[in-house]
N, C-alpha and C positions, 0 to 999 in steps of 0.2 A: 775746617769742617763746613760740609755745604749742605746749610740746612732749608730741603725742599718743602716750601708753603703749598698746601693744598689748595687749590680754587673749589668756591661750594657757587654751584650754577644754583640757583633758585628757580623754583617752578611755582608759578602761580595758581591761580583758582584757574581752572578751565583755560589749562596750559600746558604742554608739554616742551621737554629739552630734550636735549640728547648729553652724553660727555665721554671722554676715552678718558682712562689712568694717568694720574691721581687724585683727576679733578673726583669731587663730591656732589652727587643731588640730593638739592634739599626741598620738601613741599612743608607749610606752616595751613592751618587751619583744617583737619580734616576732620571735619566731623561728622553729616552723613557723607560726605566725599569720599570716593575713594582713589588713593594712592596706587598707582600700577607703575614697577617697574618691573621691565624685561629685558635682559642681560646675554653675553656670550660673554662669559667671563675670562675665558682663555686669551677673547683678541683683545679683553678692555676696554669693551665698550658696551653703553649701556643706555636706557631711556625710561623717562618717568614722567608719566602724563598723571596730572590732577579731576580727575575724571566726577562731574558734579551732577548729574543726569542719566537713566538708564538708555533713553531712547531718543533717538532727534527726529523721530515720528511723531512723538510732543510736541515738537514746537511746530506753530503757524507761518514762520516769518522764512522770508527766501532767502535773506541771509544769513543763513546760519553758522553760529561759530562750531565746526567741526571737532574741537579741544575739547570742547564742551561736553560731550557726551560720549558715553561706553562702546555704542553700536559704530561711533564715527572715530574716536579718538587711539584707539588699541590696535584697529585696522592700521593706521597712520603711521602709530608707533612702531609697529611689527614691520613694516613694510619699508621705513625711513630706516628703520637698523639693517636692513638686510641692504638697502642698496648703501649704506655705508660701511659694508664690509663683514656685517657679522651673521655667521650660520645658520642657517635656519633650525638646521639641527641640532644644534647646539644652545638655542634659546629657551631660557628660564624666568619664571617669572617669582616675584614676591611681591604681594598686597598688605595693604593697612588700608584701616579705616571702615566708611560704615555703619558707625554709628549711628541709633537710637536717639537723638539729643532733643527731644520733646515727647513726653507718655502720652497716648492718643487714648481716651474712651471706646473709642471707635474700633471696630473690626477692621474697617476699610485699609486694604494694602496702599493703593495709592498714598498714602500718607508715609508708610513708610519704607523713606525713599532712599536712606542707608544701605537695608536689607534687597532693599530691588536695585540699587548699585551694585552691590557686592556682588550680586545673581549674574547680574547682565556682564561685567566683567569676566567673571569664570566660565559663563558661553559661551564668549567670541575667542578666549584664551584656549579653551577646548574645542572650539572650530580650527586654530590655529594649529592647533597640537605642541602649545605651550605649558610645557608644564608648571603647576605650582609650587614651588619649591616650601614657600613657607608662609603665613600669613597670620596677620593680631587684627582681624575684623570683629564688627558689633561692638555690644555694651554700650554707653551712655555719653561716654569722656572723647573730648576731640583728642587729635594725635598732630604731630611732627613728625615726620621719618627723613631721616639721610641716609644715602645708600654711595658704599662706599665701593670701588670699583678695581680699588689694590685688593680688598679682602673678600668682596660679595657678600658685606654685611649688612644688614636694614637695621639701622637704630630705628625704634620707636620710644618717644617718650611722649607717654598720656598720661593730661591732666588729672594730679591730684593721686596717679597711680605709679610713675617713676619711669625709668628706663628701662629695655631691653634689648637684646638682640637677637635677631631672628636669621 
């Protein structure tokens, strides 16, 4: 009996992978971050960028790490899956993440930067004409997600609130 070990690629803070079948991605710490993967599921193949920034209009600096942010990082992601095989048409997406993980006094959006994550994500996703397939954004609690690429399922397990799948 040959029993096939999954490889889990890890994706960092403001970092993105790519993986074909039966490998797993996995991102750790999300909490206003948000988690973007976008899939062709049929050819088994898939990408999940750790997206920590709405806009790289924010930042000052000329070198900017592109991974980093929604407006730079999803462009990348969508575009590195299509030249490595997978449909455009056929591309779906599932989010996590986003959260709220500090209560502000403040009216001030700028502060939060989960919810204008989340936002900026689903823009460029509906620029794209990626659809949403499924997503466990906001609330308080960071998250983990692994997304598995035999099944097209997003585990989320958030702090202090358990598992799911989505």
């Amino acid at each position: 009996m040959v029993v096939e070990t999954k490889e889990i690629i890890k994706v960092g803070i403001a970092d993105l992978k790519f993986a074909k079948s039966p490998e797993i991605l996995r991102t750790s710490g999300l909490g206003s971050c948000v988690g973007v993967v976008v899939y062709d599921l049929s050819m088994k193949i898939a990408g999940m960028s750790h997206v920590m920034l709405p806009s790289s209009s924010l930042s000052k600096r000329s070198d900017l790490n592109q991974l980093k942010y929604a407006d730079t990082a999803v462009p990348l992601l969508i575009d590195t899956l299509i030249k490595e095989g997978a449909r455009k048409y056929a591309l779906k997406a599932k989010i996590a993440g986003g959260a709220q993980m500090f209560s502000f006094s403040s009216s001030n959006d700028m502060l939060r930067v989960g919810k204008r994550n989340e936002e900026a994500v689903k823009v460029i996703l509906d620029q794209y004409r990626v659809p949403i397939i499924s997503e466990d954004v906001g609330g308080n609690s960071g998250r983990t997600i692994e997304f598995s690429l035999e099944t097209g399922m997003l585990q989320v397990r958030t702090v202090n609130l358990g598992e799911k799948q989505i």
